[in-house]
N, C-alpha and C positions, 0 to 999 in steps of 0.2 A: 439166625435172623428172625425166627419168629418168636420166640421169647421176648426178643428186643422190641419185638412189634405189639405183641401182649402187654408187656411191661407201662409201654408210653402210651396207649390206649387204655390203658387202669386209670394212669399218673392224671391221662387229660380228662380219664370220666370223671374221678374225685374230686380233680379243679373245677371242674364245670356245676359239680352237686356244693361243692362250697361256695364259688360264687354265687348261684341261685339263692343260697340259705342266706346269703349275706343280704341283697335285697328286697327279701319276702318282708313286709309289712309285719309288725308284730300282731297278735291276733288279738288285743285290745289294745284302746287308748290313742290319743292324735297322735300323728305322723310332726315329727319336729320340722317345723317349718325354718325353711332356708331363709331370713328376712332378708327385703329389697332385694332376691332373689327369685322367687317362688312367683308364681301370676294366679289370677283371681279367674278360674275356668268361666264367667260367665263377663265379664269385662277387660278381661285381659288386662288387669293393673297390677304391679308388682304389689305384695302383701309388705305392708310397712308399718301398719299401725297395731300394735301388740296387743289392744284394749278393744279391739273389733274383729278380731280372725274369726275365721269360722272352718269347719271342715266334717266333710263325710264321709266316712271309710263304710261303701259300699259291700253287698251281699257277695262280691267275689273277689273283696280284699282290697280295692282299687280307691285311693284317697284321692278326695276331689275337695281342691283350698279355693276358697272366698276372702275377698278382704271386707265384707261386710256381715252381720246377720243375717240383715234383711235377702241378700242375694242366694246365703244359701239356704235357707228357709222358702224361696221362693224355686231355686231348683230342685228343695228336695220335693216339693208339691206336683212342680209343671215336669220334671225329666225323670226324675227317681221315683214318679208313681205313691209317694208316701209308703215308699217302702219299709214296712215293719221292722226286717232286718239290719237295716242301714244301723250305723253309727253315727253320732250326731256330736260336735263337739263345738264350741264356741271359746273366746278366752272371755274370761271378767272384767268390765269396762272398768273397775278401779286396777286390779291386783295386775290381770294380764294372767291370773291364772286358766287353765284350760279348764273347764267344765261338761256336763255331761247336758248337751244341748234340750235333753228330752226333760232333766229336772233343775235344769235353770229357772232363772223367771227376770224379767227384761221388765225395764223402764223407758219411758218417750223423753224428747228431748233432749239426744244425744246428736254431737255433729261427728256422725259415722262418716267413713269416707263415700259411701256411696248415695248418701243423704237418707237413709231410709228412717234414720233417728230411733234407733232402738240399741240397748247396751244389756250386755246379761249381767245377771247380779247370781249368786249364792244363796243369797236367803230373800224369802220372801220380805215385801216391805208393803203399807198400805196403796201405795201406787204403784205397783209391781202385775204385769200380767203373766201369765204360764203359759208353757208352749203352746198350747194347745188354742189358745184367748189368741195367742200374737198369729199364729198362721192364719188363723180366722180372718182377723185383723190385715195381715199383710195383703192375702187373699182379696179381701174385701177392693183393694188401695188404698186402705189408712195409712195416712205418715207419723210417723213420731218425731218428727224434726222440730226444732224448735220455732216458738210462733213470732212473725216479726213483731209482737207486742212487745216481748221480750229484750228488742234491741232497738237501740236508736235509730229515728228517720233522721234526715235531712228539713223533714215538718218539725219537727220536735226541738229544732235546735232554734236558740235565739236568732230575730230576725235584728239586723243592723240599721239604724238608723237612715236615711232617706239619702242625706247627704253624705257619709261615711260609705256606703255604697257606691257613689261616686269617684269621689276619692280612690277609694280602691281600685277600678275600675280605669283609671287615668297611669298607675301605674303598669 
């Protein structure tokens, strides 16, 4: 009987060391996000938009998903203390590839989902800010959203004639 007992107390410690290994975070690189799965730690929205994720794989392993830049650039300042050690990853508002959030460099007039209007790029471009510019930036409450100059009013559109506004108005 205690053989038996030995035995399945081995069986269940090595299951228990494998399931842990299984999932332990690897020790670089984002965490593959679940989509319209996964929730955005600081607004609670499911992560859907592939070209705006973002994510921090903190000093004791522990990834924490955004669906926007701006939000987690904003937790890693206000909760994460601008913790050195953090990991910092964003995807590329063209490709959706992941990036290495610290040597990105971010453009304004993006319609992110959380409105904060900033998209990571890869390479630098002449209207491209660096981490470093956008936290400042974010910090400050600069938006990079786009400006309504950019899009149609309601003033901008042709006004109808005097009588044709009647008209229509009868229907």
């Amino acid at each position: 009987m205690g053989k038996i007992s030995s035995l399945l107390i081995a069986i269940a410690t090595v299951g228990m060391i494998l399931l842990a290994g299984c999932d332990r975070p690897p020790a670089d690189g984002p965490k593959k996000v679940r989509w319209d799965k996964d929730f955005c730690e600081r607004c609670r929205m499911l992560l859907s938009d592939r070209h705006y994720a973002a994510q921090i794989l903190d000093a004791k392993g522990k990834y924490h998903l955004f669906d926007d830049p701006g939000e987690m650039l904003l937790s890693f300042a206000q909760k994460y203390n601008k913790d050195p050690k953090a990991k910092l990853y964003v995807t590329d508002s063209k490709s959706g590839k992941w990036l290495n959030a610290r040597t990105a460099y971010y453009t304004s007039g993006h319609l992110s989902p959380m409105g904060f209007g900033y998209g990571a790029i890869e390479k630098q471009t002449s209207d491209s800010n660096d981490f470093t510019t956008l936290l400042t930036m974010l910090l400050a409450g600069e938006s990079g959203a786009p400006t309504p100059h950019n899009h149609k009013t309601m003033s901008d559109s042709p006004k109808m004639p005097e009588t044709d506004q009647h008209t229509h108005m009868q229907h």
